[in-house]
C-alpha positions in Angstrom: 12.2 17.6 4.7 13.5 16.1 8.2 13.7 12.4 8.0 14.1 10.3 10.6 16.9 8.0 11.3 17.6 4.5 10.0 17.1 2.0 12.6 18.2 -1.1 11.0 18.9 -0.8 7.5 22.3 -1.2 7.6 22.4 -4.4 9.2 20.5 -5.6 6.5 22.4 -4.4 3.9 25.9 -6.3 5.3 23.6 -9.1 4.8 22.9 -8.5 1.1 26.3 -7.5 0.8 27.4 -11.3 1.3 24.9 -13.4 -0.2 24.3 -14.3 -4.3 21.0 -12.1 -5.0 18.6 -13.1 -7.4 18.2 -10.7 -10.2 14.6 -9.1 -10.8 15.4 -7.9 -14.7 15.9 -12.0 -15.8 12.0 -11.8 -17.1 9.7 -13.4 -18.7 8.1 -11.1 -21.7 4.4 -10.4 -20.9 2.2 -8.7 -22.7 0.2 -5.7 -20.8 -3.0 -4.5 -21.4 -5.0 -1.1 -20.1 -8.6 -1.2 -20.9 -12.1 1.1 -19.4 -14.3 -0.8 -17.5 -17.9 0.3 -16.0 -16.2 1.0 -12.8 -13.0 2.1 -13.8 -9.8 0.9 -15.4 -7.9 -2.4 -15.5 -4.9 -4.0 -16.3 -4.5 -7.4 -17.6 -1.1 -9.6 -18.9 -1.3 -11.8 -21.5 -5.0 -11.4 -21.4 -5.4 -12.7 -17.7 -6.6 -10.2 -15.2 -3.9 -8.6 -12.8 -5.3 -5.4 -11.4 -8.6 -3.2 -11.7 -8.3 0.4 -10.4 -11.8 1.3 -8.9 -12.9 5.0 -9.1 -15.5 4.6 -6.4 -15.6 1.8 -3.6 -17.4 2.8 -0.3 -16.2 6.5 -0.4 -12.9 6.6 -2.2 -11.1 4.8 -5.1 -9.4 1.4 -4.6 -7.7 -1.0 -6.6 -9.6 -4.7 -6.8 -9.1 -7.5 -7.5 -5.3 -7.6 -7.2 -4.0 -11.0 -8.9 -0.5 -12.6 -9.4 1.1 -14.5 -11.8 -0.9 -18.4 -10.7 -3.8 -16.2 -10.8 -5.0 -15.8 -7.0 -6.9 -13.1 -5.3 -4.4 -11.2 -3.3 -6.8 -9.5 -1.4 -9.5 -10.4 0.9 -12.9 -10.6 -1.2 -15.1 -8.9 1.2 -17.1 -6.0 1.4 -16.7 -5.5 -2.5 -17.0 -9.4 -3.1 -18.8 -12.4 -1.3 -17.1 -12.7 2.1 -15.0 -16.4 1.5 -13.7 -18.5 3.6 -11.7 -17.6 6.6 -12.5 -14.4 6.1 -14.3 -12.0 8.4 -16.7 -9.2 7.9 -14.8 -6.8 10.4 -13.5 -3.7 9.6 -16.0 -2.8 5.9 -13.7 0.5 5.1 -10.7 -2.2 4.8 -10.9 -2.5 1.2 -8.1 -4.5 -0.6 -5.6 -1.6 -1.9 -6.3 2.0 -0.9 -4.7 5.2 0.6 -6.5 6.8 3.5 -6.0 8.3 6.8 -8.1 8.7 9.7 -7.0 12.2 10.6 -7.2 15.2 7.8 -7.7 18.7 9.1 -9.5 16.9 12.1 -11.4 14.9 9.9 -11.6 11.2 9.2 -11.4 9.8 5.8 -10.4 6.1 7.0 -13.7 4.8 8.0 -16.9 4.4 6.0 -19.3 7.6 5.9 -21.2 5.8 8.5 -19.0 6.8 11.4 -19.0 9.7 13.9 -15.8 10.8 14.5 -14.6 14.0 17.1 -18.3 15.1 17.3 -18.4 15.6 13.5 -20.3 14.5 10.9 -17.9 12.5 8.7 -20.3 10.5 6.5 -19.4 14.0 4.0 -16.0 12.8 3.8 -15.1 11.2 0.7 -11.8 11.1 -2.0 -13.4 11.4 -5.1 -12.4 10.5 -8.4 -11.4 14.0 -10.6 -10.6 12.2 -13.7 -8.0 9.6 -15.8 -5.2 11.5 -16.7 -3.5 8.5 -18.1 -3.8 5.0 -19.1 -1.5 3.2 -21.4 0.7 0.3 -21.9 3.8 -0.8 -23.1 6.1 -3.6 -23.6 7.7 -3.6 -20.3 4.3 -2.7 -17.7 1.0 -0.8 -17.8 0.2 2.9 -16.4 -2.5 4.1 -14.8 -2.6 7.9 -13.7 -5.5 9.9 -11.6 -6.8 12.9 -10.3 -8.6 13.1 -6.9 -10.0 14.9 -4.5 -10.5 14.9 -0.9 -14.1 16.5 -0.2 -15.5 17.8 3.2 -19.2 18.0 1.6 -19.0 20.5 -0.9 -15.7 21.4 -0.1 -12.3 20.5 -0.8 -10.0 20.0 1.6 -6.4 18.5 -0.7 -5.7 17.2 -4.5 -4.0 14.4 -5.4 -2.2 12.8 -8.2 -2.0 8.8 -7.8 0.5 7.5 -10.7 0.1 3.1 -10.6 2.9 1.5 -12.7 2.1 -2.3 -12.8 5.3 -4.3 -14.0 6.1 -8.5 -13.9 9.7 -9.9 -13.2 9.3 -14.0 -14.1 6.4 -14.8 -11.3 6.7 -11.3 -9.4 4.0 -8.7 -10.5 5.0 -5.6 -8.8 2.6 -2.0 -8.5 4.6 0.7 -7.9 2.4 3.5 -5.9 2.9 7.0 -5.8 0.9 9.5 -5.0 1.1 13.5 -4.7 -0.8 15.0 -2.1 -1.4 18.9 -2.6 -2.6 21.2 -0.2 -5.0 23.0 -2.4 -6.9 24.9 -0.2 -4.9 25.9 2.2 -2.8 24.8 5.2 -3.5 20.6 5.4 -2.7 18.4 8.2 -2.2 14.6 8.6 -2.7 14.0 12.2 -1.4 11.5 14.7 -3.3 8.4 14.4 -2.4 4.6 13.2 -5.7 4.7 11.3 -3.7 4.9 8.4 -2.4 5.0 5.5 -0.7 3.5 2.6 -3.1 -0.1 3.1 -3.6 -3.9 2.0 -6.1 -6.4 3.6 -3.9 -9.6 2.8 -6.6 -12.6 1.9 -7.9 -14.4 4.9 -6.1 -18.0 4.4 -2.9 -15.5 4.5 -2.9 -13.2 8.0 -1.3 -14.9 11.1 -4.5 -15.4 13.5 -5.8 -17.8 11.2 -2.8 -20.3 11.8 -2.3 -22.0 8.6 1.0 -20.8 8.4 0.8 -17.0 7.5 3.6 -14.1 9.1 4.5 -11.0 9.2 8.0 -9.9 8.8 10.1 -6.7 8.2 13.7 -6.1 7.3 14.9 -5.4 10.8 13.6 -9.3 11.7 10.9 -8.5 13.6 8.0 -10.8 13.3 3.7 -10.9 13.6 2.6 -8.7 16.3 6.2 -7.6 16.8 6.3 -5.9 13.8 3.5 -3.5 14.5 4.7 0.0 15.0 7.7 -0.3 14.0 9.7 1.0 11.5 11.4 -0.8 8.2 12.3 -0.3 5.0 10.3 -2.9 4.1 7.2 -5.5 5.3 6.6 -9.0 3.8 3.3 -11.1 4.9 3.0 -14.8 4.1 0.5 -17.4 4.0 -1.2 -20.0 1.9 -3.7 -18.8 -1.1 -5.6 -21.3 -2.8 -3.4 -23.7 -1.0 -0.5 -22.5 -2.2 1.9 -20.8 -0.9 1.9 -17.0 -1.4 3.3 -13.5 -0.5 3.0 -9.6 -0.6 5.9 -7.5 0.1 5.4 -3.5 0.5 9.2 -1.2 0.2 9.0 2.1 1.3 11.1 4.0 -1.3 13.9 6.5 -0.6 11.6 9.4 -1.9 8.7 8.8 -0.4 8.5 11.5 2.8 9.0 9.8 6.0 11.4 6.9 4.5 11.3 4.4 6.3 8.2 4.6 7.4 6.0 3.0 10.2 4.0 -0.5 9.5 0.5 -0.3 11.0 0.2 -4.1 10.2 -1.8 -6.2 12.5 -2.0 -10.4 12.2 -5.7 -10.3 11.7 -4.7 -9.3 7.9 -4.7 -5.4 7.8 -1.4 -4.6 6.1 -0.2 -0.9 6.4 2.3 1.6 5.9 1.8 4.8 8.2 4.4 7.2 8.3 2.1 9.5 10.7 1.3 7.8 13.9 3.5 8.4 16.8 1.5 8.0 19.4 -0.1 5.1 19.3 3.2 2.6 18.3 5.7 1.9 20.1 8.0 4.5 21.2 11.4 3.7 19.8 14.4 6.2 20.4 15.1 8.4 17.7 12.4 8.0 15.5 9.8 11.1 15.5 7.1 11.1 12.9 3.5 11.8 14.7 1.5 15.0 12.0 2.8 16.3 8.8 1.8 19.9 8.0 1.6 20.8 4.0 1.6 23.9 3.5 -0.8 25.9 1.2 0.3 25.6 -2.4 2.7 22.8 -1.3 3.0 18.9 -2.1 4.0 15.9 -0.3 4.7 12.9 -2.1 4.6 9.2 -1.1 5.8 5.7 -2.7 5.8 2.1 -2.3 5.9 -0.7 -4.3 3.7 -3.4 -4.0 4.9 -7.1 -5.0 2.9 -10.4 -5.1 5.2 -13.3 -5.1 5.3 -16.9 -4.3 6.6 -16.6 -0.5 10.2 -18.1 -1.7 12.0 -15.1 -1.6 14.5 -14.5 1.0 15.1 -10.9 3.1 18.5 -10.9 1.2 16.3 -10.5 -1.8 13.9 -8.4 -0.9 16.9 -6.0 0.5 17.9 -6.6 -3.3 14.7 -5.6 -4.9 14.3 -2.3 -2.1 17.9 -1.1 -3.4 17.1 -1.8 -6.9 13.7 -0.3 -6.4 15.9 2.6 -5.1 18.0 2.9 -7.8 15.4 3.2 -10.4 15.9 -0.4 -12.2 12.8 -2.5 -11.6 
């Protein structure tokens, strides 16, 4: 697999080079829970609710609600919940925590089964739920593992396998997301779009256009709408929640195809990594991603982790959690 260059991670890794880091592994012990629930599975610490993995949400499974440590929402309610308070009711396929793409074999599995897309019917498109391969807890985090697949109709266009690993350092709770994509049944290919792909819609007190104090950042220090298109090793978006301030970070791990990816993350709140689109960002030397061919019998695999924090924590950390995320010792 042909990666791209990196634009700017070394820059940021002088800087972690030369300032104290704080160290992830100082934790708190928490005890993590997996249990069944009508619509799926979810994970709870110390009894308190931190993630439900949904097997069916509009046509595909999703993972809400998504809490953190002080117990807030870390999502945007609506269209699964009642649409609150500086939220909106644009974009209904935007649901909390998912994995989509607008472009598979031609056709479009990011919008909801209402849409027309390329003169073909794509309210058949859905990612359905197989089955639970795995569900379990420990000391240290929780597990949740599935089966999918991605049907045209009757017919199946790719597999996956979506492994979750939920995990708490002191106040961060982290997901770490991977997922398998298969090419099952024959040639499969993600096309060129931004619709797409690896996706959080970040609460609505949270996303820049509200003004109460949310950004968007990456690791090369762009900011908001800078940000958009480009490509990092890693995204951070703040903002109050509840009044508080709050954060989500998504890194892009050295495994994951495509590393670093793209950001399609926008300051109305949609907060996504995209390692397919080429022509609709911004066209920055050296980097060539655009479609991704899998070949029959072949897999492609994907990873990021997912942290909710408390906005305090610095790129130098972040760079410090990517590396240690890297190096296997979350």
């Amino acid at each position: 697999m042909v990666r791209p260059r990196f634009a700017c991670l070394s820059c940021c890794l002088v800087a972690a080079a030369s300032v104290p880091l704080a160290n992830p592994r100082l934790a708190t012990s928490a005890e993590f829970a997996v249990a069944t629930t009508p619509a799926g599975c979810a994970v709870t610490v110390d009894g308190k609710p931190f993630a439900e993995y949904v097997t069916k949400s509009g046509h595909q499974p999703i993972v809400w609600p998504l809490v953190d440590a002080q117990g807030r929402a870390m999502t945007r309610s609506y269209p699964m919940g009642p649409r609150l308070a500086h939220e909106q009711d644009d974009h209904p396929h935007h649901r909390s925590l998912w994995f989509a793409h607008g472009d598979v074999n031609g056709r479009d599995f990011w919008l909801e089964h209402e849409s027309q897309h390329r003169g073909q019917d794509d309210r058949k498109n859905s990612i359905v739920h197989r089955e639970f391969v795995r569900t379990d807890a420990r000391d240290d985090g929780a597990v949740i593992v599935t089966r999918n697949d991605w049907m045209v109709g009757d017919k199946r266009l790719l597999e996956d396998q979506r492994t979750l690993r939920f995990g708490q350092r002191d106040e961060v709770r982290w997901v770490d997301f991977e997922i398998v994509l298969t090419a099952s049944d024959g040639d499969v290919t993600f096309g060129d779009t931004k619709e797409g792909t690896f996706s959080i819609r970040v609460p609505g007190t949270m996303k820049v256009d509200e003004k109460l104090g949310g950004q968007l950042t990456n690791d090369c220090g762009q900011t908001d709408a800078e940000a958009w298109g480009r490509e990092a090793t890693w995204a951070n978006y703040t903002g109050p929640v509840d009044g508080r301030p709050a954060g989500i970070a998504i890194l892009c791990h050295p495994d994951s195809a495509r590393y670093p990816t793209r950001w399609h993350a926008r300051t109305y709140g949609l907060f996504a990594a995209n390692p397919f689109a080429l022509h609709d960002f911004p066209k920055d030397d050296g980097i060539k991603q655009g479609p991704l061919v899998i070949p029959a019998g072949e897999s492609v695999v994907f990873r990021y982790l997912v942290m909710l924090h408390g906005s305090d924590l610095t790129p130098e950390q972040l760079t410090d959690w990517q590396q240690r995320y890297a190096a296997g010792s979350l």
